[in-house]
C-alpha positions as CSV (number, residue, x, y, z in Angstrom):
1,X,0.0,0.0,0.0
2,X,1.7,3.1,-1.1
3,X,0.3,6.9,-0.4
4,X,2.2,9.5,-2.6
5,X,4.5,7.1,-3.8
6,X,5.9,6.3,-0.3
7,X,5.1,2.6,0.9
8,X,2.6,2.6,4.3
9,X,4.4,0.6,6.7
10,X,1.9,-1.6,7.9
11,X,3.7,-1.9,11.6
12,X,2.0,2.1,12.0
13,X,-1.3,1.3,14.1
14,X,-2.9,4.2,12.1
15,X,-3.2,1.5,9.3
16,X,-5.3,-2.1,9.2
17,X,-5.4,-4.5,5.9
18,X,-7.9,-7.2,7.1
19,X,-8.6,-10.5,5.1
20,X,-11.9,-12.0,5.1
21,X,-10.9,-14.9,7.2
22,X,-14.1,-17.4,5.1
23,X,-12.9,-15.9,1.9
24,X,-9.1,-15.3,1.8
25,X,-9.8,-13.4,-1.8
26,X,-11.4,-9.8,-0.1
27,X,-9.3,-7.7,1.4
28,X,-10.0,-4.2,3.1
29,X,-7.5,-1.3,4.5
30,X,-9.1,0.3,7.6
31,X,-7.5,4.1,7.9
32,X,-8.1,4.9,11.7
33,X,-9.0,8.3,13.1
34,X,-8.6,9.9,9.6
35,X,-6.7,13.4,9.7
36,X,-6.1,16.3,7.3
37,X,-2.7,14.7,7.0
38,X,-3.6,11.6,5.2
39,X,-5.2,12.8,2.3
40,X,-3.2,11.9,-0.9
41,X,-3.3,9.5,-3.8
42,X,-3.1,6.0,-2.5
43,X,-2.3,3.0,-4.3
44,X,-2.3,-1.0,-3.8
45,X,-0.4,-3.2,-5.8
46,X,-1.9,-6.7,-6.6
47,X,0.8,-9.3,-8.0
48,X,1.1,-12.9,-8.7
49,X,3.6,-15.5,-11.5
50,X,1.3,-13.9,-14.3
51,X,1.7,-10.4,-13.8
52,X,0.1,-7.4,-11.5
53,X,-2.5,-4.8,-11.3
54,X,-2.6,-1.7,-9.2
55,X,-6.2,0.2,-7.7
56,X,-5.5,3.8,-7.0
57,X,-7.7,6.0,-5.1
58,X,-7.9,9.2,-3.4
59,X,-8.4,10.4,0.1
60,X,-10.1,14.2,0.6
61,X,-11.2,15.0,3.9
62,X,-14.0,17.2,5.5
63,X,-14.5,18.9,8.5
64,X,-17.5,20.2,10.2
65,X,-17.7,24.4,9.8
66,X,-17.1,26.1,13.1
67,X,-16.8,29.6,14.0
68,X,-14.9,31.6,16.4
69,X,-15.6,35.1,17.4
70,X,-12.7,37.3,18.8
71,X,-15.1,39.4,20.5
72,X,-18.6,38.5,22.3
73,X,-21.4,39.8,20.4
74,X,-24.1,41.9,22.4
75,X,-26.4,44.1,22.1
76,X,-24.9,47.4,21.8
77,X,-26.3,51.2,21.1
78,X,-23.3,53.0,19.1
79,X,-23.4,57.0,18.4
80,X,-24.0,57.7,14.9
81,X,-20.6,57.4,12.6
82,X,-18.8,55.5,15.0
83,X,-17.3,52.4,13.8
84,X,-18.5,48.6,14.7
85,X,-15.8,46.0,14.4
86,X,-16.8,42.1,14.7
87,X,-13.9,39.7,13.9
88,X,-14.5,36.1,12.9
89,X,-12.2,32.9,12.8
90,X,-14.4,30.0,10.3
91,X,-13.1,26.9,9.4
92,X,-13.9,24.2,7.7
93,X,-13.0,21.9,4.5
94,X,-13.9,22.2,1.8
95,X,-13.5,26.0,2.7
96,X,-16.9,27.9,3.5
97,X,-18.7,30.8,2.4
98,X,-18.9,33.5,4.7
99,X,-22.2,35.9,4.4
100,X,-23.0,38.5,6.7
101,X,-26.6,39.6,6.7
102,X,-28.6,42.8,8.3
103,X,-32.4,42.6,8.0
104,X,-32.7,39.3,6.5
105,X,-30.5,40.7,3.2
106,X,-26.9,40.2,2.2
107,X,-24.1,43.3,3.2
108,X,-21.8,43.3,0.2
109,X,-18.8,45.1,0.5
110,X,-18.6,48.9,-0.3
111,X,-16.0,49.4,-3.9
C-alpha cells in the first residue's frame, strides 16, 4: 500500500489490511482516526507469477464548519458614525462561504 509514492508501513497502528478470514480473496485497509494529514493519492499493488495490477484511489477529507468570534457579540447602542468591528475565525473543508446579513439581506462590501 503506497500513499504518494511512499510505501505505508503496515507496523503504523494508524493502518489495518484485514482479510476476510471465510474468503481469503477480499481484502480491506481500515485508515483509523482519519486526519487532514492523510489525504493523498493511494495505491495497492496486486501481483502474482502472471503479472500485477494496481487500484488507486484518493483520500479528501471534511470537516465540520465552526466559527470563532474574537469578540462576544451583544447588544450594543453606538453613536451615529462610530465604527462597529466584529472579527471572525471559520473553518472548515472544503473551505466555507462567509455571508454577513442585516435585516434578512446580504451586506456586500462597499468598492
Amino acid at each position: 500500500l503506497f500513499r504518494n509514492d511512499v510505501e505505508i508501513q503496515l507496523t503504523d497502528e494508524h493502518y489495518e489490511i484485514v482479510t476476510n478470514p471465510t474468503d481469503l480473496t477480499s481484502y480491506e485497509i481500515k485508515i483509523k482516526n482519519v486526519q487532514i494529514e492523510d489525504e493523498g493519492n493511494y495505491r495497492i499493488n496486486i501481483e502474482n507469477s502472471l503479472g500485477n495490477i494496481e487500484s488507486n484511489f484518493q483520500l479528501t477529507t471534511v470537516d465540520n464548519v465552526s466559527i470563532k468570534s474574537s469578540t462576544q457579540p451583544i447588544n450594543t447602542d453606538l453613536k451615529q458614525h462610530d465604527t462597529l468591528v466584529l472579527e471572525y475565525t471559520v473553518s472548515g473543508r472544503p473551505k466555507p462561504d462567509v455571508v454577513f446579513m442585516k435585516d434578512g439581506k446580504e451586506i456586500k462590501p462597499s468598492a
